[in-house]
C-alpha positions, 0 to 999 in steps of 0.5 A: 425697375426704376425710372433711370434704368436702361431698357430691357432687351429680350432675347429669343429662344435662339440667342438673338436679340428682340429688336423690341424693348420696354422702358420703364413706364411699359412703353414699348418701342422698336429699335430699327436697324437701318442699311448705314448700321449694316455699313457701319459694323461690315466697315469696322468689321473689316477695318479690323480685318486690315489691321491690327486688331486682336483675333477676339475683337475681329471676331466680336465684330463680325458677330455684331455684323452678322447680328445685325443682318438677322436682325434687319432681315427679320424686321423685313420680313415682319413689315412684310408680314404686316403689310400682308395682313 
């Protein structure tokens, strides 16, 4: 990898995306998913809904909706984790 590549973003064995990334220089950082993004997609998502999108993009978005909880839920439960131990 060169250094002007993006990040790499690991997937689980489930499908879903790690919320831990390594750029180039092998610094790992956390990308943390906060109530305004969850806001956000369940905003667009229903926007989409409302309106005129197509079926493919009503459905893209309430994927990102959906993923973005899982993720959120699970960075919840992995400060609680630590907070435990």
């Amino acid at each position: 990898m060169g250094t002007n590549d993006p990040p790499q973003t690991a997937w689980s064995h489930t499908g879903h995306v790690d919320e831990q990334r390594i750029d180039a220089t092998g610094t790992e950082w956390r990308i943390a998913i906060t109530d305004a993004d969850i806001r956000a997609a369940k905003k667009a998502w229903q926007a989409a809904c409302e309106g005129e999108a197509s079926l493919a993009r009503t459905h893209q978005l309430h994927e990102s909706y959906r993923g973005l909880v899982r993720l959120q839920a699970q960075q919840i439960a992995e400060e609680f984790r630590a907070r435990l131990a």
